[in-house]
MIDOSE-1310 file (N, C-alpha, C; in nm, 2 decimals, decimal comma, always signed):
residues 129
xxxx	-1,10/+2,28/-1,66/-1,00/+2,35/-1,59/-0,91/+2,25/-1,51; -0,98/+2,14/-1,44/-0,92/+2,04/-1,36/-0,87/+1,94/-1,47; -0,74/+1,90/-1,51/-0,73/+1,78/-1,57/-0,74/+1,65/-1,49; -0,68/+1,64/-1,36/-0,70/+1,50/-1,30/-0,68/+1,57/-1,14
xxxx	-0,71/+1,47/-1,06/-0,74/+1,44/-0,91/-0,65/+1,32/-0,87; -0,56/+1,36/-0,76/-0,52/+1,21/-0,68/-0,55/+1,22/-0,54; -0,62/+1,08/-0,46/-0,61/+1,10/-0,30/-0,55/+1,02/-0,27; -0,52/+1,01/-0,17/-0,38/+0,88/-0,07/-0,47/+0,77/-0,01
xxxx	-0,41/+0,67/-0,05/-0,45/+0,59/+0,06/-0,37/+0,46/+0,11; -0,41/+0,38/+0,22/-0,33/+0,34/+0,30/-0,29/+0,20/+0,24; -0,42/+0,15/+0,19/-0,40/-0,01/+0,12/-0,40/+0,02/-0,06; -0,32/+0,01/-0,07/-0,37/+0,04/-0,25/-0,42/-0,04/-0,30
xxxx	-0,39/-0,20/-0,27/-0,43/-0,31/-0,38/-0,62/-0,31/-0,35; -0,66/-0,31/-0,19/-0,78/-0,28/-0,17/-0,87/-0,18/-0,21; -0,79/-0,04/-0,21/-0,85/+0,06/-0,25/-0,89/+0,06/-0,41; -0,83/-0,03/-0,47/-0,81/-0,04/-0,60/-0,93/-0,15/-0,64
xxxx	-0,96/-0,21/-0,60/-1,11/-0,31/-0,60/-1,18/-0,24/-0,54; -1,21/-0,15/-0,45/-1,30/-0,09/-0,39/-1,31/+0,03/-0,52; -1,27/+0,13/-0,56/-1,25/+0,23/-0,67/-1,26/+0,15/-0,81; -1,24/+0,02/-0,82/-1,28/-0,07/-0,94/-1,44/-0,05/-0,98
xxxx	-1,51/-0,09/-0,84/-1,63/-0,10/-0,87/-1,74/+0,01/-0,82; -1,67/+0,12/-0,73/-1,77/+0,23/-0,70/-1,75/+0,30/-0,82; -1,64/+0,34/-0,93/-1,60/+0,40/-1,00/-1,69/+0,37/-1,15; -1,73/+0,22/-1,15/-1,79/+0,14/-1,25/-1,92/+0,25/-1,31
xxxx	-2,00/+0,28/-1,20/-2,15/+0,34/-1,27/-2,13/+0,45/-1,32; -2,01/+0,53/-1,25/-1,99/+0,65/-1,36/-1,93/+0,67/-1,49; -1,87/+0,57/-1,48/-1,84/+0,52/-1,63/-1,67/+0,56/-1,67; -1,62/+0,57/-1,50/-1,48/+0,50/-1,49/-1,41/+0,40/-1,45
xxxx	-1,29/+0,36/-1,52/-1,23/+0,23/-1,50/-1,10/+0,18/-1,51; -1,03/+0,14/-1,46/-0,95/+0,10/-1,41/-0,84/+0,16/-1,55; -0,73/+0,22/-1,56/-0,67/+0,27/-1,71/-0,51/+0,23/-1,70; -0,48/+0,29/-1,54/-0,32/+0,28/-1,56/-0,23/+0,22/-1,40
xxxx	-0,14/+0,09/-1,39/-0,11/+0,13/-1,28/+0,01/+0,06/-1,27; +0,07/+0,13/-1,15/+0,23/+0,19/-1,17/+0,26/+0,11/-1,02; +0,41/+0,11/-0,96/+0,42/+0,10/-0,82/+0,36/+0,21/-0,76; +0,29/+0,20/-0,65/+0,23/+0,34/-0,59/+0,11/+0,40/-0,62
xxxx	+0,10/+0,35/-0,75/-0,05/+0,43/-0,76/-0,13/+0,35/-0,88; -0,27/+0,41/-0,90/-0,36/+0,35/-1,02/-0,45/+0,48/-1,01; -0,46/+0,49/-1,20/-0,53/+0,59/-1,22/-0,66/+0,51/-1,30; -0,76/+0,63/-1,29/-0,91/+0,53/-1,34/-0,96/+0,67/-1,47
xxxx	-1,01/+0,61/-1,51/-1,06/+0,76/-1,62/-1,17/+0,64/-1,70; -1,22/+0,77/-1,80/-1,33/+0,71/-1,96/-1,16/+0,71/-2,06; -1,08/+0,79/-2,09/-1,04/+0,77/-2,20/-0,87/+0,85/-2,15; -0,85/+0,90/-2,01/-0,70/+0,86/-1,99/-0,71/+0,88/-1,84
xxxx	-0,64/+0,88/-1,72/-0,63/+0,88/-1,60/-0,70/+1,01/-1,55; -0,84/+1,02/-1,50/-0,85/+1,16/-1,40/-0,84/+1,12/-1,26; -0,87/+1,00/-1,23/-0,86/+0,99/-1,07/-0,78/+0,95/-1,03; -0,70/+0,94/-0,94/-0,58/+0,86/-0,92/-0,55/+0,87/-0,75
xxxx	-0,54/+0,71/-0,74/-0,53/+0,68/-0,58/-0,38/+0,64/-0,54; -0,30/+0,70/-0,48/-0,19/+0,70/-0,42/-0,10/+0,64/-0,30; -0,02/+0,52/-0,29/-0,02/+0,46/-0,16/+0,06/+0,54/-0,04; -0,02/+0,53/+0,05/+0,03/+0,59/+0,14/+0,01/+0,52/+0,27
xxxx	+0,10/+0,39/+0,29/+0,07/+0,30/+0,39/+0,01/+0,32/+0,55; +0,12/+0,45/+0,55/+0,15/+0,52/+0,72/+0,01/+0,61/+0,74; -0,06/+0,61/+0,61/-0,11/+0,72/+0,68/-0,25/+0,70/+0,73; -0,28/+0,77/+0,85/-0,38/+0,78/+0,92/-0,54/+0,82/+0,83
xxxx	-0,65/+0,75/+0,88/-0,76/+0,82/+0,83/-0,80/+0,94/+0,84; -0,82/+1,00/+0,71/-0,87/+1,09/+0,70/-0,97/+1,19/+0,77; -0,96/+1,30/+0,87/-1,02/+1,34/+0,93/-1,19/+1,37/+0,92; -1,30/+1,37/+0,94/-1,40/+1,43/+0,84/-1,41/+1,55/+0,80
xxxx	-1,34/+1,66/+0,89/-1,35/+1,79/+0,92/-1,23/+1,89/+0,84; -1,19/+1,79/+0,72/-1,06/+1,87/+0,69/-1,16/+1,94/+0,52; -1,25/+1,95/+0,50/-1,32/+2,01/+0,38/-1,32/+2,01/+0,27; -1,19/+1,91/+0,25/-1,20/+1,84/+0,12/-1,22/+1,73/+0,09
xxxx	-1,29/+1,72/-0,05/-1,37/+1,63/-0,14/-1,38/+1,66/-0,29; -1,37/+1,53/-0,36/-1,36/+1,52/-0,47/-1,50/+1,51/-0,52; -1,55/+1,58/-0,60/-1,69/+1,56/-0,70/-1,66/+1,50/-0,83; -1,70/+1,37/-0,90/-1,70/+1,35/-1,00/-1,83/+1,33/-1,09
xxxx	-1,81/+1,33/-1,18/-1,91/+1,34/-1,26/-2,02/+1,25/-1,31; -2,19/+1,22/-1,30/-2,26/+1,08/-1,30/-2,33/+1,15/-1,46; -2,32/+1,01/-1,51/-2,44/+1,06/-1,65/-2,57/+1,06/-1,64; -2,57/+0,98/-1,53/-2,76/+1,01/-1,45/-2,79/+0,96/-1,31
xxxx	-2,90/+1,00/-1,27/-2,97/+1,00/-1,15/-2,95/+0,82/-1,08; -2,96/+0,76/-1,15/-2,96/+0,61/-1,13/-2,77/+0,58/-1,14; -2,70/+0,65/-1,21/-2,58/+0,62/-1,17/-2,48/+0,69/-1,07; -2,56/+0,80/-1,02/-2,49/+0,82/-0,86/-2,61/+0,71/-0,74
xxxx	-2,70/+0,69/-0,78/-2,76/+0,59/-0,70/-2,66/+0,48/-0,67; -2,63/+0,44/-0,76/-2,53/+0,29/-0,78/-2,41/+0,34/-0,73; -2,34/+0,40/-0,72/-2,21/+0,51/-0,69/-2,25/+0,46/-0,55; -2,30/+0,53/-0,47/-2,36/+0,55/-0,32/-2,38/+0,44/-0,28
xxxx	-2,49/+0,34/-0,34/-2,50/+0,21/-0,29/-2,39/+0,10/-0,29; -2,34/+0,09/-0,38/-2,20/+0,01/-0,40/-2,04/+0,07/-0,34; -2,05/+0,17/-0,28/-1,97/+0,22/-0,23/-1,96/+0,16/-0,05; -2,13/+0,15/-0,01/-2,19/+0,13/+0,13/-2,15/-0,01/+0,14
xxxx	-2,10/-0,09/+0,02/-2,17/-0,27/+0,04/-1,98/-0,28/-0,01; -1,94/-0,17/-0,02/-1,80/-0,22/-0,03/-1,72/-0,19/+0,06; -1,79/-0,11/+0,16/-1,69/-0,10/+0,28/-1,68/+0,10/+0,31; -1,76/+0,14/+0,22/-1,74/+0,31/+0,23/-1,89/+0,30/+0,31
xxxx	-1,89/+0,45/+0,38/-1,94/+0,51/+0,50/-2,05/+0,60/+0,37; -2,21/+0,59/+0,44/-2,26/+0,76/+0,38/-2,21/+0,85/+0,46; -2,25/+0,94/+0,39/-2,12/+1,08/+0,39/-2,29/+1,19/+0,33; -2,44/+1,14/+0,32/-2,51/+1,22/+0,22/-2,54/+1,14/+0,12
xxxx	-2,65/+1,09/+0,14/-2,74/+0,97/+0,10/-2,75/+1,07/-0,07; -2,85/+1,03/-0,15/-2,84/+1,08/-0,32/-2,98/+1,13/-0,25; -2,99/+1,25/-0,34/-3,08/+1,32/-0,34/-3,08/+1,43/-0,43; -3,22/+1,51/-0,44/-3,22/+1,66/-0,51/-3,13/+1,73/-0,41
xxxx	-3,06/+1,84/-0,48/-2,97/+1,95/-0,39/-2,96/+2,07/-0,46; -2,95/+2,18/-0,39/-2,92/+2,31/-0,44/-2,82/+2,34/-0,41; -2,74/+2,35/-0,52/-2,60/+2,45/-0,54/-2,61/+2,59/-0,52; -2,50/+2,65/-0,52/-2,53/+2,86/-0,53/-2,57/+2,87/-0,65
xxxx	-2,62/+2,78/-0,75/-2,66/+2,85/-0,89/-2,75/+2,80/-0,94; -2,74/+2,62/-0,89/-2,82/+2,51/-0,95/-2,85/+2,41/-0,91; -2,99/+2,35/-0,91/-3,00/+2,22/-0,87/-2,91/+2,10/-0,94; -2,90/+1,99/-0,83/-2,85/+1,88/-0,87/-2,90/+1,73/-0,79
xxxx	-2,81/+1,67/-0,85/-2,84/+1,52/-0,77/-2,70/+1,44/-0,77; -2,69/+1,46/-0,57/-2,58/+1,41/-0,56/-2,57/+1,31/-0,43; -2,47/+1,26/-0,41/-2,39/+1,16/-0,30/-2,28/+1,18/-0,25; -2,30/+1,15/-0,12/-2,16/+1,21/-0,06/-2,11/+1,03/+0,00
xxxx	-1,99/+0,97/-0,02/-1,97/+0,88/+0,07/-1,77/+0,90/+0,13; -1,74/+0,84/+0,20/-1,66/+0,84/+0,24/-1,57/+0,69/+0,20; -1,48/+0,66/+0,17/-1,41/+0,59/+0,17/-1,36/+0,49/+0,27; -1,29/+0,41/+0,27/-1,21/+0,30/+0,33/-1,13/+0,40/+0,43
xxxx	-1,02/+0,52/+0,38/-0,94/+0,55/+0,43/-0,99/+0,70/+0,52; -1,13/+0,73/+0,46/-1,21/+0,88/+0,49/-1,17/+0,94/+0,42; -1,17/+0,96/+0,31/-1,16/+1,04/+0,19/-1,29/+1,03/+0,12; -1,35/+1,17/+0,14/-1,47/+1,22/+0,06/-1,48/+1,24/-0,05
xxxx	-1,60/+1,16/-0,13/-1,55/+1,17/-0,28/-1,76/+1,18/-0,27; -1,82/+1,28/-0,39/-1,90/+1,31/-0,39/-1,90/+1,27/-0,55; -2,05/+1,21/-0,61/-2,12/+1,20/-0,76/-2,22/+1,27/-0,77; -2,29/+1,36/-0,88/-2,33/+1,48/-0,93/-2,39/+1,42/-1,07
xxxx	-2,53/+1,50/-1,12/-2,54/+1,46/-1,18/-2,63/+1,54/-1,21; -2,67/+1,64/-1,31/-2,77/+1,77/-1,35/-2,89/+1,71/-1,46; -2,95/+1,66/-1,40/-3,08/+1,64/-1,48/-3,17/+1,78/-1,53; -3,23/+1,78/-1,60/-3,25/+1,84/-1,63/-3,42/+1,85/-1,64
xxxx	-3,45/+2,03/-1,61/-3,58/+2,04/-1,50/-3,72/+1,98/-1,58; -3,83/+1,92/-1,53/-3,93/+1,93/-1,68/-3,95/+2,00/-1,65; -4,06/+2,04/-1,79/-4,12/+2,17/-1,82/-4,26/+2,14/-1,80; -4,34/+2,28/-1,75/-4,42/+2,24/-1,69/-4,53/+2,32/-1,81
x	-4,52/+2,30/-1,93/-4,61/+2,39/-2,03/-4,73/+2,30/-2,03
């Protein structure tokens, strides 16, 4: 339903090495970039960070966040960890989590500028026959 996501931020060239390599374990990467902005995707732009010099960090309490998508448990680990050693805040360390429908395994970190960006990742249950 969602084709792409953009959030603002204040340094682009920084945010752009910082999103180079938190973006790496999920298995996005660097695809397009323009004055003003860089988009990251697998196979055309979904995320896209936008400069916005002036602007102030992001509140924590404003309730939005971006969820993107991990191919596994060990790659929202790296997500979370590499995000902490690059300059982003935990926000919701990785863990098991319950959705309103379904368990998951996710991370919450915050960014350079406070922009919440969350990785997910639905393993799937064993069976206990």
């Amino acid at each position: 339903m969602i084709d792409h996501v953009s959030i603002a931020v204040s340094d682009l060239d920084a945010s752009a090495v910082f999103y180079d390599r938190v973006l790496e374990p999920l298995g996005l990467s660097r695809m397009v970039e323009r004055s003003g902005t860089v988009g990251f995707g697998k196979k055309y732009p979904e995320f896209w960070i936008n400069a916005r010099p002036k602007m102030s960090t992001v509140e924590d309490d404003t309730g939005n966040h971006v969820c993107l998508r991990a191919p596994t448990v060990e790659a929202v680990t790296r997500f979370y960890e590499t995000a902490l050693a690059q300059g982003g805040c935990d926000d919701g360390a990785p863990k098991d989590r319950q959705a309103t429908v379904t368990r998951y395994f996710g991370a919450f970190i915050r960014d350079p500028d406070g922009n919440k960006i969350e990785a997910v990742t639905f393993p799937r249950e064993k069976s206990h026959a």
